[in-house]
C-alpha positions as CSV (number, residue, x, y, z in Angstrom):
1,X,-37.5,-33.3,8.5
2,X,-35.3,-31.2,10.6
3,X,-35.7,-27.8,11.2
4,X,-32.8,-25.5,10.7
5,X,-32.9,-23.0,13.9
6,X,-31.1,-19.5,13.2
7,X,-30.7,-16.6,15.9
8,X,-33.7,-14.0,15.3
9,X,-32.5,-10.4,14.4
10,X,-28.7,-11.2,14.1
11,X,-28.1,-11.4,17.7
12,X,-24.1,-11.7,18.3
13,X,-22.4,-13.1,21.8
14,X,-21.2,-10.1,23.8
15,X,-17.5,-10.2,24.0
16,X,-15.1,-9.6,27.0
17,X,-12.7,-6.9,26.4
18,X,-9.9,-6.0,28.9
19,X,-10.0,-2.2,29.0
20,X,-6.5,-0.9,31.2
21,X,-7.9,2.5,31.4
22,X,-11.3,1.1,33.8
23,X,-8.6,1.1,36.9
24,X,-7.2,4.3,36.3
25,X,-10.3,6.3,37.6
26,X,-10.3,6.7,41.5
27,X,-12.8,5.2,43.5
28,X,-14.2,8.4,45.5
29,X,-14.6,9.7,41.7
30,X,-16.2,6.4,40.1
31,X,-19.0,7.1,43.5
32,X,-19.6,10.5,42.3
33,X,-20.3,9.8,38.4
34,X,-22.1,6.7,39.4
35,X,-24.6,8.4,41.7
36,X,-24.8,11.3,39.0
37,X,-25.6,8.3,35.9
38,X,-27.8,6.8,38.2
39,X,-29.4,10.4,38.9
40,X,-29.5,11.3,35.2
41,X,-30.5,7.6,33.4
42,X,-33.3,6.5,36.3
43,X,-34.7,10.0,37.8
44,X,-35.0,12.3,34.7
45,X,-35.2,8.9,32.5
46,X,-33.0,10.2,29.8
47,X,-33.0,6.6,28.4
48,X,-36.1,7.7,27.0
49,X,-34.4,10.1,24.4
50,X,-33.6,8.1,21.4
51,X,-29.9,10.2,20.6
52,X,-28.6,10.1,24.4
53,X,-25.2,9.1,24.1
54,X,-22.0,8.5,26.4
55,X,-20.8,11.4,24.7
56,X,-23.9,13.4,25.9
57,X,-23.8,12.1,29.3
58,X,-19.8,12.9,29.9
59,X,-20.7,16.6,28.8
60,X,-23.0,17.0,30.7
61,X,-21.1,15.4,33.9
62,X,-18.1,17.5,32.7
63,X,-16.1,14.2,32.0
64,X,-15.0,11.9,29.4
65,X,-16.6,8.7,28.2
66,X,-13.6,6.7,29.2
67,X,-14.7,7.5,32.3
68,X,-18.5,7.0,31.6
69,X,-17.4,3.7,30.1
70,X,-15.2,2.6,33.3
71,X,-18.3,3.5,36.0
72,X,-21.0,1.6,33.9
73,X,-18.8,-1.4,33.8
74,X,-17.6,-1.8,37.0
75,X,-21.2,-0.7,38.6
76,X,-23.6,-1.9,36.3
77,X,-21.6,-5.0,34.7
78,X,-22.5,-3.8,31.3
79,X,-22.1,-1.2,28.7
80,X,-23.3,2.3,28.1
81,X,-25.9,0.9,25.1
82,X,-26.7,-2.5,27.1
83,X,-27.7,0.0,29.8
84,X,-29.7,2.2,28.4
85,X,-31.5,-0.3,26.4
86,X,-32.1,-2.0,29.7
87,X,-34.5,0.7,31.2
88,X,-36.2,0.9,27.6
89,X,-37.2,-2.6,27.7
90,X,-38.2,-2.2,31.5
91,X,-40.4,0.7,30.8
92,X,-41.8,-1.0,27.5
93,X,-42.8,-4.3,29.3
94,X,-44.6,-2.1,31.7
95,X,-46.7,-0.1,29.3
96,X,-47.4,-3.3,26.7
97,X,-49.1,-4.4,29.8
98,X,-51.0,-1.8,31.1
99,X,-54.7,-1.4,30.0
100,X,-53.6,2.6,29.3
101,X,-51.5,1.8,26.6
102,X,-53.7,-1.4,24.9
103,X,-54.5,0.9,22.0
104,X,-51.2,1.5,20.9
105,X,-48.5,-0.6,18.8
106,X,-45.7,-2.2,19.7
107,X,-43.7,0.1,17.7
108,X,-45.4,3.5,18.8
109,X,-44.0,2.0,22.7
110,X,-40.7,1.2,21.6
111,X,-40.4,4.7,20.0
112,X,-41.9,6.3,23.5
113,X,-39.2,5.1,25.5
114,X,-36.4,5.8,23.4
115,X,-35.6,3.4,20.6
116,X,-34.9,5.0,17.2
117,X,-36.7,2.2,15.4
118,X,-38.4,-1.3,15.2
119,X,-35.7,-3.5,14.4
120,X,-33.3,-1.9,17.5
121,X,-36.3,-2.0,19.7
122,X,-37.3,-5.8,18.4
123,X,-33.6,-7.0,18.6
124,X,-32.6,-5.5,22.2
125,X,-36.1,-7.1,24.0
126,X,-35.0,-10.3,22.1
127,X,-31.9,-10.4,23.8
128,X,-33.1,-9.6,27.1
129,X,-35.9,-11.3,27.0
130,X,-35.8,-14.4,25.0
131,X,-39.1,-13.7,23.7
132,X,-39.9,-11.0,20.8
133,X,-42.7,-7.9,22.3
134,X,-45.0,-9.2,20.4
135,X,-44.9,-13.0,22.1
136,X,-44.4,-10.8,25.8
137,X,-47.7,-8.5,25.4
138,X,-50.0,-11.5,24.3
139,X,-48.2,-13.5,27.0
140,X,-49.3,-10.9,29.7
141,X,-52.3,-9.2,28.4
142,X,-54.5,-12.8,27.6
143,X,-57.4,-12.7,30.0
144,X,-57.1,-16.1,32.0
């Protein structure tokens, strides 16, 4: 008997997209916004806040998301969402294995550091990871 094998939580390829506007921002200005994302994402961990958008963070840099958009691919390699999601799952992985957070759920983790629900949060540590949070936290929390 085989087994069929299907991608867990509807996972689809990320696409390349050719985006003329990402050269039209000047460098000395892409340095700027990407020390000020960097500032706003990773020092006051906005990432954390489950409606933080591009659209937030270019009002509050006093900018446009194209711009936004153009700085997070060409410095971080990825996408505004992508990024974001990436310093959830960092922080989650960090708290699912510390003995501080052991009495809490998955879920209630995933909601701390900024995902809106259980299927975003299960879907974006899949497709980091490989693994689901469930499969991670037993992984790293089994006594050896």
């Amino acid at each position: 008997m085989t087994e069929k094998r299907t991608q867990p939580y509807n996972i689809k390829e990320k696409e390349e997209k050719n985006a003329p506007y990402r050269s039209l921002i000047r460098a000395e200005l892409a340095d700027e916004l990407y020390d000020k994302i960097l500032n706003i994402i990773l020092i006051e961990k906005r990432y954390r806040d489950k409606d933080f958008s591009a659209k937030e963070l270019a009002k509050e840099l006093n900018t446009n998301t194209r711009y936004i958009s153009a700085v997070i691919n060409s410095r971080f390699n990825t996408n505004f969402s992508c990024l974001i999601n990436e310093y959830r799952i960092k922080e989650a992985m960090h708290r699912m294995t510390d003995k501080r957070y052991a009495d809490m759920t998955i879920e209630e983790i995933g909601k701390m550091v900024g995902f809106a629900n259980r299927q975003s949060f299960y879907a974006s540590f899949y497709r980091m990871m490989k693994e689901t949070p469930n499969d991670y936290r037993k992984r790293h929390t089994t006594v050896k």
